[in-house]
C-alpha positions as CSV (number, residue, x, y, z in Angstrom):
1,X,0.0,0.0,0.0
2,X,2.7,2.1,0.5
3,X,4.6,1.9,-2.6
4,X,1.1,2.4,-4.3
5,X,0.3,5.4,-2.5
6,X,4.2,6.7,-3.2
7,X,3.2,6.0,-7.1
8,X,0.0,8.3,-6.6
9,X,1.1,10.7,-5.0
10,X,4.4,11.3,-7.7
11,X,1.9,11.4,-10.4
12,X,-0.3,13.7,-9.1
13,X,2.9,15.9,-8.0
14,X,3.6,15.4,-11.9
15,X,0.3,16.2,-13.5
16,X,-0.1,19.4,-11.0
17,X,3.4,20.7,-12.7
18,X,2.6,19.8,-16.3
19,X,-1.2,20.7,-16.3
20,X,-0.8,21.9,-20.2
21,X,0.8,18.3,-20.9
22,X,-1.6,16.8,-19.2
23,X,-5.0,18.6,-20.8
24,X,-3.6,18.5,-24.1
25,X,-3.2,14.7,-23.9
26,X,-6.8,14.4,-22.3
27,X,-8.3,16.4,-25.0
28,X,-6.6,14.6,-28.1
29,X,-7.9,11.2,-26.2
30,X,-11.2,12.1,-25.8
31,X,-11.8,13.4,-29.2
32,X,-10.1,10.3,-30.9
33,X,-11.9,8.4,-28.7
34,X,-15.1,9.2,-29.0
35,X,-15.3,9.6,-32.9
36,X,-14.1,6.3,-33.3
37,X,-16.6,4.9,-31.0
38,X,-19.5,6.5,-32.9
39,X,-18.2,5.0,-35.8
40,X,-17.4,1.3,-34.7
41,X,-21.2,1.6,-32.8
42,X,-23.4,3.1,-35.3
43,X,-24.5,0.2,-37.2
44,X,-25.4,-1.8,-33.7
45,X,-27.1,1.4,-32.2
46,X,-29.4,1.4,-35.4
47,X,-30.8,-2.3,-35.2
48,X,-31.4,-1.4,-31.6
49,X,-33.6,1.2,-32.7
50,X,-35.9,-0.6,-35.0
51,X,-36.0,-3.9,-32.0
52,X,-36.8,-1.0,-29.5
53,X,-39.3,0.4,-31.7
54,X,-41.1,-3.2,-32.9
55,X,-41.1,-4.3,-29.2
56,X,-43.1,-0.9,-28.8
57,X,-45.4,-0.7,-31.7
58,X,-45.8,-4.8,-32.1
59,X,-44.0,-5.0,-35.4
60,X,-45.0,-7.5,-37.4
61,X,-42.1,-10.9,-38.2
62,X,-43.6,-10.4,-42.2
63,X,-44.9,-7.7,-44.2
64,X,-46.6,-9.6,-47.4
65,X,-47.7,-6.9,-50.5
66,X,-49.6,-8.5,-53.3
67,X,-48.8,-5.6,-56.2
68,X,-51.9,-7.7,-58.3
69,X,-54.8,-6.5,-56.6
70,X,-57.4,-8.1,-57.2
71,X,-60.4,-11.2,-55.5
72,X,-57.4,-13.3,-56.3
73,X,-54.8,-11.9,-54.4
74,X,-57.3,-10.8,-51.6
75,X,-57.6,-15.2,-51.5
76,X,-54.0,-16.1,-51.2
77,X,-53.4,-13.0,-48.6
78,X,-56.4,-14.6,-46.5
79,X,-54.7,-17.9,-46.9
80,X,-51.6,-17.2,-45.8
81,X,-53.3,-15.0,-42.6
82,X,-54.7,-18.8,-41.7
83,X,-51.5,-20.4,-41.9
84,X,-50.5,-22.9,-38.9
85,X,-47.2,-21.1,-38.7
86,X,-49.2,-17.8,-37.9
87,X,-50.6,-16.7,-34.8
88,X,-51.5,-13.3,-35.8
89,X,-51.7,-11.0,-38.7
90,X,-53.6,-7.5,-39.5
91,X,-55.2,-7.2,-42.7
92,X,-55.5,-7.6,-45.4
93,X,-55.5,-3.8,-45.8
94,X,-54.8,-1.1,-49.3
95,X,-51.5,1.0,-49.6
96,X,-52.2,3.7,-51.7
97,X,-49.1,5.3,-53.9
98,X,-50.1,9.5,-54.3
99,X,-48.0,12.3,-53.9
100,X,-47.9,14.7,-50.7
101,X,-47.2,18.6,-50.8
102,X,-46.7,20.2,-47.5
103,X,-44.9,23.9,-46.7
104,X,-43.7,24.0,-50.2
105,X,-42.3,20.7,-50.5
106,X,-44.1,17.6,-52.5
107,X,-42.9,14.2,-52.0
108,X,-44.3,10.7,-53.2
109,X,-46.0,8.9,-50.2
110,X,-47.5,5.6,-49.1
111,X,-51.3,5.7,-47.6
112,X,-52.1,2.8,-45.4
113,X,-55.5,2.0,-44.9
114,X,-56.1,1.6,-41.2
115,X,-58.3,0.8,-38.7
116,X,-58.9,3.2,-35.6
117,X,-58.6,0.9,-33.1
118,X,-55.0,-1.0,-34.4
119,X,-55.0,-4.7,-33.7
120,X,-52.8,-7.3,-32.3
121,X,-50.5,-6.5,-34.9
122,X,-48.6,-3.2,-35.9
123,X,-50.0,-0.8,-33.5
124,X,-48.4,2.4,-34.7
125,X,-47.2,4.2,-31.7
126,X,-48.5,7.7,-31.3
127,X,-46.1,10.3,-30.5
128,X,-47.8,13.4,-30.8
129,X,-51.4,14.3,-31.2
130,X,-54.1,11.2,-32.2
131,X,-54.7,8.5,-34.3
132,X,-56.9,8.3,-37.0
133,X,-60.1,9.4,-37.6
134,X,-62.5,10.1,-40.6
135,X,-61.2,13.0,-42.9
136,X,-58.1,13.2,-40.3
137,X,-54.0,12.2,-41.4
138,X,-51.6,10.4,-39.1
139,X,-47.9,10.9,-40.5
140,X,-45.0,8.4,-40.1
141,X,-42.4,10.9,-37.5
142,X,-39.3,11.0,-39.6
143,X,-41.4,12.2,-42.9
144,X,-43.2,14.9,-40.8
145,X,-39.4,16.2,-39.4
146,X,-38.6,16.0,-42.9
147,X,-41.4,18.4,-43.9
148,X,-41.3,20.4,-41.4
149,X,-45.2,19.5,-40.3
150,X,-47.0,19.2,-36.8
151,X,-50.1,18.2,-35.6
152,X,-52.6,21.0,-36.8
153,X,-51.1,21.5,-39.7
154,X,-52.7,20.3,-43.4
155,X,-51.5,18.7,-46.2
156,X,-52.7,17.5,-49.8
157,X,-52.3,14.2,-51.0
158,X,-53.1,13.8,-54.6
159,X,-55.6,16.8,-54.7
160,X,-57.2,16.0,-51.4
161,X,-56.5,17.9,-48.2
162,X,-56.0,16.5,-44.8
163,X,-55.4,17.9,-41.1
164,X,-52.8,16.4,-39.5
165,X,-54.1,14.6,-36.4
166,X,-51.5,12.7,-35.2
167,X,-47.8,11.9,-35.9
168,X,-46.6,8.2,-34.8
169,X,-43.7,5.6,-35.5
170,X,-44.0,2.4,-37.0
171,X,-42.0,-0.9,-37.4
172,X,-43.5,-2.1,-40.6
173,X,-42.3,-0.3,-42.6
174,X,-38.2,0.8,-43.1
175,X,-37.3,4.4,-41.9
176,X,-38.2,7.7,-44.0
177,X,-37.3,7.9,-47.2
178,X,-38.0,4.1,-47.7
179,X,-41.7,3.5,-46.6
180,X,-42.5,2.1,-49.8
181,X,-41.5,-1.3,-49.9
182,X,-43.1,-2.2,-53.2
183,X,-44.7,0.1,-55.7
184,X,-44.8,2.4,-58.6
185,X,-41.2,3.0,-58.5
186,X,-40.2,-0.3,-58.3
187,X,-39.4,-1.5,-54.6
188,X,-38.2,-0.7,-50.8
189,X,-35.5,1.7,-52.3
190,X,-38.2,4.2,-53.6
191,X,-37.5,7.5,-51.7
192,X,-41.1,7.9,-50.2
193,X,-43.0,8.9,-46.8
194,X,-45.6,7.1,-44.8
195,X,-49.3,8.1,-43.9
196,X,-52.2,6.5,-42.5
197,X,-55.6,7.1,-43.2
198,X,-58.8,5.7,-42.4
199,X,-59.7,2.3,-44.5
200,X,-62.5,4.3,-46.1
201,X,-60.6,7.2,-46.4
202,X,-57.8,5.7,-48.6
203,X,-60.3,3.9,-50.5
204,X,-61.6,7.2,-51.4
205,X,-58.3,8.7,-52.3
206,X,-57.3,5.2,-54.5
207,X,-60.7,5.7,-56.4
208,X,-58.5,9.2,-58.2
209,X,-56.9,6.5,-60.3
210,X,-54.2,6.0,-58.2
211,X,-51.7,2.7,-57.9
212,X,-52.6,0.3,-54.8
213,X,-51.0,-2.3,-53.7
214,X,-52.8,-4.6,-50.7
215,X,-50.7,-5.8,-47.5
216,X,-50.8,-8.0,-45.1
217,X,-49.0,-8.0,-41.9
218,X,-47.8,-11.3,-40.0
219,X,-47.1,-12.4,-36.7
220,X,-45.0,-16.0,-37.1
221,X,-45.0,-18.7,-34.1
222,X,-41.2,-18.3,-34.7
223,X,-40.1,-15.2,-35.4
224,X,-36.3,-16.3,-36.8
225,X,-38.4,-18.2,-39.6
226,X,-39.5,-15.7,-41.7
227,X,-37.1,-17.0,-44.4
228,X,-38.0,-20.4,-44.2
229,X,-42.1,-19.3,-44.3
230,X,-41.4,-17.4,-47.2
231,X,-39.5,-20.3,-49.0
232,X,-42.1,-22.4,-48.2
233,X,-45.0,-19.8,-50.2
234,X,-42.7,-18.9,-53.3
235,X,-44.8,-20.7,-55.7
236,X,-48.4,-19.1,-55.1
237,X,-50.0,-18.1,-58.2
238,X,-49.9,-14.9,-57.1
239,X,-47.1,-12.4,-57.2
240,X,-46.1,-11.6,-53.5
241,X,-43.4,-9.7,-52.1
242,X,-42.4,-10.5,-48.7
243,X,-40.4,-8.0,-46.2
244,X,-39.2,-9.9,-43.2
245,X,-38.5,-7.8,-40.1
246,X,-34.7,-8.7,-40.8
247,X,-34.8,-7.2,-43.8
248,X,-36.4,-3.9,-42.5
249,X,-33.9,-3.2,-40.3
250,X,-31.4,-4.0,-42.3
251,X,-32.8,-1.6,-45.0
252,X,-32.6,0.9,-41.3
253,X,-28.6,0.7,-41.6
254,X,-28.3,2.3,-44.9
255,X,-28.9,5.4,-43.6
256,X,-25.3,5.2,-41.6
257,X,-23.6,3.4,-44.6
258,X,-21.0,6.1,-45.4
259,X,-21.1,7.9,-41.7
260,X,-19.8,4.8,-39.9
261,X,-16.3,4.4,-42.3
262,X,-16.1,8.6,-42.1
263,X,-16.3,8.0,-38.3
264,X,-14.1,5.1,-37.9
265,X,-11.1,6.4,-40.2
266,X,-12.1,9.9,-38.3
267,X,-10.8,8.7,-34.8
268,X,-7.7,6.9,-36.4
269,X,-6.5,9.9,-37.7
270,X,-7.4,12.1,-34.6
271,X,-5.3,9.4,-32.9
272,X,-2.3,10.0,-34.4
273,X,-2.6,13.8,-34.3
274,X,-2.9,13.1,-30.6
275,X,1.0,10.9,-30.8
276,X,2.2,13.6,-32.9
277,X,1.3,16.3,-30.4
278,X,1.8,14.2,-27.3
279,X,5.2,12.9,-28.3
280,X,6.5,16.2,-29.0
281,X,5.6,17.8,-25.5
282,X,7.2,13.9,-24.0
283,X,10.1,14.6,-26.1
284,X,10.9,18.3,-24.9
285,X,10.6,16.7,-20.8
286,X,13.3,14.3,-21.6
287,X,16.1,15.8,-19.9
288,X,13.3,16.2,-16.9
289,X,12.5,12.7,-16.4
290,X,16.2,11.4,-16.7
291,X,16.8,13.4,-13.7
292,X,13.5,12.5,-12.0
293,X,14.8,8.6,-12.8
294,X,18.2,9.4,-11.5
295,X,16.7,10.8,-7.7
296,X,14.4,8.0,-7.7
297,X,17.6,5.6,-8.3
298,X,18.9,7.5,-5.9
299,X,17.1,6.8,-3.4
300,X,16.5,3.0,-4.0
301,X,13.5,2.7,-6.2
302,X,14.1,-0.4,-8.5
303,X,13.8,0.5,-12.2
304,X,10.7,-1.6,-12.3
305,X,9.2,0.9,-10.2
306,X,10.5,3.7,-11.8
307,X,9.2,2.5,-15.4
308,X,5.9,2.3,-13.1
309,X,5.9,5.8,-12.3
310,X,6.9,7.4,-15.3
311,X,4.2,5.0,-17.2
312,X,1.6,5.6,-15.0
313,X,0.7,9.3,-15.3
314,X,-0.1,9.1,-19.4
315,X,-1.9,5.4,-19.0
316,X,-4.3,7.1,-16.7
317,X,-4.9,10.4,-18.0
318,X,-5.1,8.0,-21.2
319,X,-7.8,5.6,-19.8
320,X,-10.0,8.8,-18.5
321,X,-9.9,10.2,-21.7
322,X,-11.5,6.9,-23.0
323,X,-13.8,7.5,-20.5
324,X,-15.2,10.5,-21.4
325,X,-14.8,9.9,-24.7
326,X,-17.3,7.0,-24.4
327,X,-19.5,9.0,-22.3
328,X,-19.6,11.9,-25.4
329,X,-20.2,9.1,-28.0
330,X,-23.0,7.6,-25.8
331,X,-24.7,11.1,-25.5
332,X,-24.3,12.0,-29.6
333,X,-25.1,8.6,-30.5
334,X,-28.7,8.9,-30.4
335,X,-28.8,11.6,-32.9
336,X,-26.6,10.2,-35.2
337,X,-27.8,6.5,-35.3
338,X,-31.6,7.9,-35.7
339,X,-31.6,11.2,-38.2
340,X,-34.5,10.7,-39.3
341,X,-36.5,10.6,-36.1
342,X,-38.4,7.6,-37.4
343,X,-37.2,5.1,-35.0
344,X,-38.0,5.5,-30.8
345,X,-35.8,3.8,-27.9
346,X,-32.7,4.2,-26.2
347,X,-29.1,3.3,-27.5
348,X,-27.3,0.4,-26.1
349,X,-23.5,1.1,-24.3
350,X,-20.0,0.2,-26.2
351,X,-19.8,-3.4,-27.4
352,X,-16.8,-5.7,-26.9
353,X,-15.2,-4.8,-29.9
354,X,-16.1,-0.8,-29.3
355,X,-14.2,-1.1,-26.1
356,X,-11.5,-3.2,-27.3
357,X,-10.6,-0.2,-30.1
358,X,-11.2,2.5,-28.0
359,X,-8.3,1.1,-24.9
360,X,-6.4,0.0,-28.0
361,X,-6.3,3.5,-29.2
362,X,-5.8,5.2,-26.0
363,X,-3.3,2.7,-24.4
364,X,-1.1,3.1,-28.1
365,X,-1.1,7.0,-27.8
366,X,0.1,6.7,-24.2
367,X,2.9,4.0,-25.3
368,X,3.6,6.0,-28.4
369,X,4.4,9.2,-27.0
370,X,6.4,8.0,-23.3
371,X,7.3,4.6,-23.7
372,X,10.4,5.9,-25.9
373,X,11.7,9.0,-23.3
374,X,10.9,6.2,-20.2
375,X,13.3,3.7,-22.0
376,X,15.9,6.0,-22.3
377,X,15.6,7.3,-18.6
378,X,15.7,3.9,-17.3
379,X,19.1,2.9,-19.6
380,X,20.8,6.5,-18.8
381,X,23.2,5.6,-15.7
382,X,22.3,7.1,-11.8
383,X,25.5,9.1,-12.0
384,X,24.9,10.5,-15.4
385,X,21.0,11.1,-15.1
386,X,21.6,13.5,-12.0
387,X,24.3,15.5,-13.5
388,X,21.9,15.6,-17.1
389,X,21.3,18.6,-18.3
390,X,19.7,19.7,-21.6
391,X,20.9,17.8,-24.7
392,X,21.9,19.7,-27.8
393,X,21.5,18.6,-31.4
394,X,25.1,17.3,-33.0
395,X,26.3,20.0,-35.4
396,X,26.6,18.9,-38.9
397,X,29.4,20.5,-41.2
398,X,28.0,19.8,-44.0
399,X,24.4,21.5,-42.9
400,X,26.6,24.6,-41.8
401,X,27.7,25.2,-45.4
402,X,24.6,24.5,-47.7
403,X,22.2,26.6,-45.1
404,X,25.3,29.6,-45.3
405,X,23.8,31.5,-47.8
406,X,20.4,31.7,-47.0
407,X,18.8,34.8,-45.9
408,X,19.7,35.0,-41.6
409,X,15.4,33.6,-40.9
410,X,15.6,31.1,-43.5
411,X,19.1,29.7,-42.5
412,X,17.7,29.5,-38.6
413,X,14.4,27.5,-39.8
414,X,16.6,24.9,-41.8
415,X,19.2,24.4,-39.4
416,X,16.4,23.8,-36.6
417,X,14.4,21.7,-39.0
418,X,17.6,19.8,-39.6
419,X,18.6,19.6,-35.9
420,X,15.5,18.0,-35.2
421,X,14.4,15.8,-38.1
422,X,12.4,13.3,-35.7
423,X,9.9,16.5,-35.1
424,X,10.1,17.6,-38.3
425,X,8.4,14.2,-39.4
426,X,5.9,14.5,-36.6
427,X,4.9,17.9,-37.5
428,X,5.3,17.1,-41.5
429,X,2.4,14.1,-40.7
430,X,0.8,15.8,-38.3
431,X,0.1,18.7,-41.2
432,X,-0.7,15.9,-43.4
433,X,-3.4,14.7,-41.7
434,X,-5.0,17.8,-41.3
435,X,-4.7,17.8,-45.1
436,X,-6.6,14.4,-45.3
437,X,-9.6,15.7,-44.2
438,X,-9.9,19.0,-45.2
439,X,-9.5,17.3,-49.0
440,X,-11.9,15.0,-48.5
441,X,-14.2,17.7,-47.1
442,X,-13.7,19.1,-50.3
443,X,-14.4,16.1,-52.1
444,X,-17.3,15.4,-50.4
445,X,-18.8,18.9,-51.3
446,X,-17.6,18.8,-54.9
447,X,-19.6,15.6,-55.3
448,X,-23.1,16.5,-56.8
449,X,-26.4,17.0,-54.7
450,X,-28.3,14.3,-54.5
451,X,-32.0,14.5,-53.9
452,X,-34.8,12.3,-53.9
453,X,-34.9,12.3,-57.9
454,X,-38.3,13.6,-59.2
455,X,-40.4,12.0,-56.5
456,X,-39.3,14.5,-54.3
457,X,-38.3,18.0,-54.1
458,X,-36.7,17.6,-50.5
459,X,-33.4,17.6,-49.2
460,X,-31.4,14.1,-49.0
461,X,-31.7,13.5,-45.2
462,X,-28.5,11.0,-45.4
463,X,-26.3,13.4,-47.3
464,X,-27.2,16.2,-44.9
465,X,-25.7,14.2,-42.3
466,X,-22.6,13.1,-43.9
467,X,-21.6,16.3,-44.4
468,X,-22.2,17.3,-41.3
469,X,-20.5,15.0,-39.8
470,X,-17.4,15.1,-42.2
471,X,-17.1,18.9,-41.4
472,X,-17.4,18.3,-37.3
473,X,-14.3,15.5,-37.9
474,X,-12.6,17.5,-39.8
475,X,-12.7,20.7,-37.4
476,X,-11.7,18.6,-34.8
477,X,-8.9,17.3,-36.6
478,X,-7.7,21.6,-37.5
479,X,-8.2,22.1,-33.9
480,X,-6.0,19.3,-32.7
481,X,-3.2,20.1,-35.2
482,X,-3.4,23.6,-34.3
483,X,-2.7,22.4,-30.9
484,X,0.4,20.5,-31.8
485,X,1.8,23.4,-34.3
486,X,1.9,26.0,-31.4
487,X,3.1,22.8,-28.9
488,X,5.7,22.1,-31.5
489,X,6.8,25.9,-31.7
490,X,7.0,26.4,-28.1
491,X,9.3,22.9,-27.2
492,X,11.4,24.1,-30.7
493,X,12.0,27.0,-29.0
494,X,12.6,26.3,-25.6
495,X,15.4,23.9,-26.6
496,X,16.7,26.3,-29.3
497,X,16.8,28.8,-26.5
498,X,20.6,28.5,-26.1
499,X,21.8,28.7,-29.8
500,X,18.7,31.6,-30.5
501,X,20.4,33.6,-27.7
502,X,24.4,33.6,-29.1
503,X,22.8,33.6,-32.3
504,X,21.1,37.1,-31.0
505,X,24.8,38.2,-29.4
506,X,26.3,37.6,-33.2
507,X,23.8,40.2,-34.4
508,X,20.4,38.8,-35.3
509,X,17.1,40.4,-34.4
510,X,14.5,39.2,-32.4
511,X,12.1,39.2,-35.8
512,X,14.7,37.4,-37.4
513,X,14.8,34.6,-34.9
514,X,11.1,34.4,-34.3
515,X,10.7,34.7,-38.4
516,X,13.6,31.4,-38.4
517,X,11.2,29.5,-35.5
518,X,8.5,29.6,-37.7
519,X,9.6,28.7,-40.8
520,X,11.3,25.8,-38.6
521,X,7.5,24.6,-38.9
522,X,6.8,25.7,-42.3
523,X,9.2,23.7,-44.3
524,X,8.1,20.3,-42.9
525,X,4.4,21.4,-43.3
526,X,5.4,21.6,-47.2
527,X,5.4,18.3,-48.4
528,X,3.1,16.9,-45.6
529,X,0.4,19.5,-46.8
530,X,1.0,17.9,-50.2
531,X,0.4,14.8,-49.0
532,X,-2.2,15.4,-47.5
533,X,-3.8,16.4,-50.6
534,X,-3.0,13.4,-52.6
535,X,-4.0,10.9,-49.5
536,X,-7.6,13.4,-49.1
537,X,-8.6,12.5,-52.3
538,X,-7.4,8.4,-52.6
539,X,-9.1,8.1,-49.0
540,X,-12.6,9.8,-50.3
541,X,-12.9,7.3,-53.8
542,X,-11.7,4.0,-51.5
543,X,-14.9,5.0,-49.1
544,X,-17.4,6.3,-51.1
545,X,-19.1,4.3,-53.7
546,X,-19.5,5.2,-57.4
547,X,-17.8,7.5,-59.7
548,X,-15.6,10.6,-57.7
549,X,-15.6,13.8,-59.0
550,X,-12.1,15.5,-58.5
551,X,-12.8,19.4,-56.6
552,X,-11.6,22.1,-58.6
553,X,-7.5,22.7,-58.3
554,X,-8.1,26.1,-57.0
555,X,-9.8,24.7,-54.4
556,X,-6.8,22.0,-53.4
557,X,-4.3,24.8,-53.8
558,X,-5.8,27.3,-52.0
559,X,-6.6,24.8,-49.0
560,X,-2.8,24.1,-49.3
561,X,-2.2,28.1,-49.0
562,X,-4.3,28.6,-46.0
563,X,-3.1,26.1,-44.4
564,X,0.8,27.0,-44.7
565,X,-0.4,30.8,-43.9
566,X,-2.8,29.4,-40.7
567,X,0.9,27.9,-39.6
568,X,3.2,30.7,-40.1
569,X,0.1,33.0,-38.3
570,X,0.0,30.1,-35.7
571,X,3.7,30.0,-35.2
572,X,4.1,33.5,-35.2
573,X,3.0,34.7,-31.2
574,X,4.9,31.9,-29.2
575,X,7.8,32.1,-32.0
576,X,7.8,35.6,-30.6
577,X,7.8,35.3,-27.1
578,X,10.6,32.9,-27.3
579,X,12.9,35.4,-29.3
580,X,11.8,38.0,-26.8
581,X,13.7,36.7,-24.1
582,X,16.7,38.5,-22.2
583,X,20.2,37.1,-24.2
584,X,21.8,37.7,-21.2
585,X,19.6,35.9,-18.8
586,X,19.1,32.8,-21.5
587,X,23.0,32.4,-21.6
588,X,23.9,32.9,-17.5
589,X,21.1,30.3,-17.1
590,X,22.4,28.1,-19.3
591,X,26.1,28.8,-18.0
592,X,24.9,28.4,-14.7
């Protein structure tokens, strides 16, 4: 209990000292965290959803639609409702195909023919408002968000106008746009909305010449059989088309199909923002935790324990930012996994494999950025650690003389750059990454709109989201390498602080030395910014699906440009305060 108490209380001590260090590592953690847990649960969050929501609304195991109306199919529908397999069914009741207008917006639309009183099957579950009633509308919730439309309001279907009465949720039919499941159009893919009217009413509205198809909803003795009941009635006469509850929540998922890979490779590349920021600030406490290792060798600690103590600190500050990065993925979630409001219930916590990524990806950003410094503390001799003090980059002749003739800021940014070439890559990927996503931002928005094709005049609900989405991931990924470039500046300078003051004794000027700090960070940001581009654009075609069309190269370039002025702006202020400090109190430290 003792050592363990001795272990807390050093890393505490530490954290309290380095509380920059510390936040910045519990920020990067979180953020990577969390996207990638949206991502890797979105899919499972989804098919909770639609169980949720059947368990609620008594969603039936088979939806059967007989496109041939007709005394024929009305007979096999019938047929199938007395089936020994079945122990309940509702219907056989019409869909009606029309076409809604609402607050300036028309859309094709299903209208089911229901009873006001629902049976033992598919009782639509109210969630604002009533259910149906004579010359009253009830509209399926993710197509009324669509439209914008509440209880109250009216809307024409076909020539005919309707108050809406009531607004509910349903589980047999697949979320807003894709109510259909058979029709005019030519099946469950047909970008459509959901209504419910009274049997007579929709009978009244099919009699405008309008195509019908007749239902028939199932409740199976076991509900994992819907494929073998439907094998079983594939050779009726009549020509039926049969939607198990599998299938409908399947046909749920599509609606995350390109935000769960946007999400997953999202929190990747946050993650190794976070090592290149983290290892950078690890890298300029070297010299600090050789010593610390020397004193605790000193007095007697095994290096065992030391490797404990200087571990510890980033694998918890690592593991809480999990934490809370599951805890912000479990409060978005809900949003995400449901956009279009069509689906009720509460999302389920991480899975195995959720959890398993997300330590993964925390534990290797604490490894990656202090397993390296503790190594070398540990190796570095008792003597030698407690007499370390800072360590300077080997001068190389041949550096000395290319860099010679470059303008007095230019020559101090390649010489730094040079001195320092394991930072330079950091900062070179790190920019890199930032490019990744701000291309295939781009990408994304060069892409052409895609509505609902002539069915519909509104907005694609799924490609409102993506880009949504894409842009939050990719301002978090700008934030978090802004974070490192100013991180990046600062530790440059501090170790630079030495050879920046006699360069300041042989004559230079405190712009000329902050201008040579910055441009330490611009020429690795070069050719990781076009990269970046290059990897943007490859990562967008190997996710999306279909053709990819290019962005404009204005667009590339001057995303390049900014970027490379955002860094020399972002530079600029601790670049300055560094170059600001006394020459003579920088060099009698450093004497002393």
């Amino acid at each position: 209990m003792g050592r363990l108490l001795l272990v807390v209380r050093l890393v505490l001590a530490d954290v309290r000292r380095h509380k920059a260090h510390a936040g910045m590592l519990v920020l990067a953690v979180t953020a990577a965290t969390a996207t990638l847990a949206l991502g890797l649960s979105l899919y499972n969050a989804s098919q909770s959803l639609y169980v949720q929501t059947r368990a609620a609304t008594a969603g039936p195991d088979l939806v059967v639609l007989a496109p041939d109306t007709g005394p024929a199919a009305t007979a096999t529908l019938n047929a199938l409702a007395e089936d020994p397999d079945v122990v309940a069914h509702n219907g056989p009741y019409d869909i009606v195909y029309g076409t809604l207008t609402a607050r300036g917006y028309s859309s094709s639309v299903v209208v089911h023919g229901a009873s006001p009183t629902p049976g033992a099957v598919d009782r639509p579950l109210v969630t604002s408002g009533a259910w149906v009633r004579p010359g009253g509308a009830v509209l399926e919730r993710g197509f009324a968000t669509a439209l914008g439309v509440h209880v109250g309001d009216r809307v024409a279907v076909s020539g005919r106008t309707y108050p809406v009465v009531g607004i509910a949720v349903t589980a047999a039919t697949s979320i807003y746009p894709w109510s259909a499941g058979i029709g005019p159009l030519g099946g469950p893919s047909d970008y459509t909305g959901l209504l419910w009217l009274t049997a007579s009413d929709a009978r009244v509205l099919a009699g405008r010449d309008l195509a019908i198809t007749t239902a028939l909803d199932l409740k199976l003795r076991d509900p994992d059989a819907t494929e073998t009941f439907r094998l079983a009635h594939r050779d009726l006469s009549v020509r039926l088309n049969m939607h198990s509850w599998q299938f409908i929540a399947g046909q749920d998922g599509h609606i995350v199909r390109n935000t769960q890979p946007m999400l997953v490779v999202g929190g990747w590349l946050l993650g190794f923002l976070a090592v290149a920021g983290v290892a950078a600030l690890a890298a300029g406490r070297a010299t600090e935790q050789i010593r610390r290792a020397g004193l605790l060798k000193a007095v007697g600690a095994t290096p065992g324990q030391i490797g404990v103590v200087l571990l510890t600190e980033y694998l918890v500050l690592a593991l809480l930012a999990e934490a809370l990065g599951l805890v912000v993925a479990r409060l978005v979630e809900p949003a995400i996994a449901n956009p279009t409001d069509s689906r009720i219930g509460d999302v389920l916590g991480p899975t195995g494999l959720t959890l398993a990524a997300t330590t993964a990806l925390a534990l290797g950003v604490a490894l990656l950025t202090t397993l390296p410094p503790t190594v070398r503390a540990l190796r570095t001799a008792t003597v030698a650690a407690l007499s370390s003090t800072a360590q300077y980059p080997r001068h190389r002749p041949w550096l000395t003389s290319l860099s010679a003739l470059l303008p007095t800021p230019l020559l101090l940014g390649v010489r730094l750059t040079a001195r320092r070439p394991g930072r330079a890559v950091l900062h070179s990927c790190s920019t890199a990454v930032t490019l990744t996503g701000l291309t295939a931002l781009l990408t994304f928005y060069a892409q052409p709109v895609r509505g609902y094709g002539i069915a519909s005049s509104l907005p694609n609900g799924r490609d409102v989201v993506d880009r949504r989405l894409l842009l939050a991931v990719t301002v978090l990924l700008a934030l978090l390498a802004l974070l490192n470039t100013i991180a990046m500046t600062w530790m440059t300078a501090m170790e630079a602080r030495a050879s920046m003051a006699v360069t300041r004794a042989l004559g230079a000027t405190p712009g000329q030395v902050s201008a040579g700090l910055s441009f330490a960070q611009l020429l690795p940001a070069v050719p990781g910014a076009a990269a970046g581009v290059y990897a943007g654009v490859v990562l967008f075609a190997f996710t999306s699906r279909g053709a990819t069309v290019m962005p404009p190269r204005w667009w590339l370039l001057a995303t390049v440009l900014a970027t490379l002025l955002a860094t020399a702006v972002l530079t600029a202020v601790p670049a300055r305060l560094a170059a600001r400090r006394s020459v003579a109190h920088t060099l009698s430290a450093e004497a002393g």
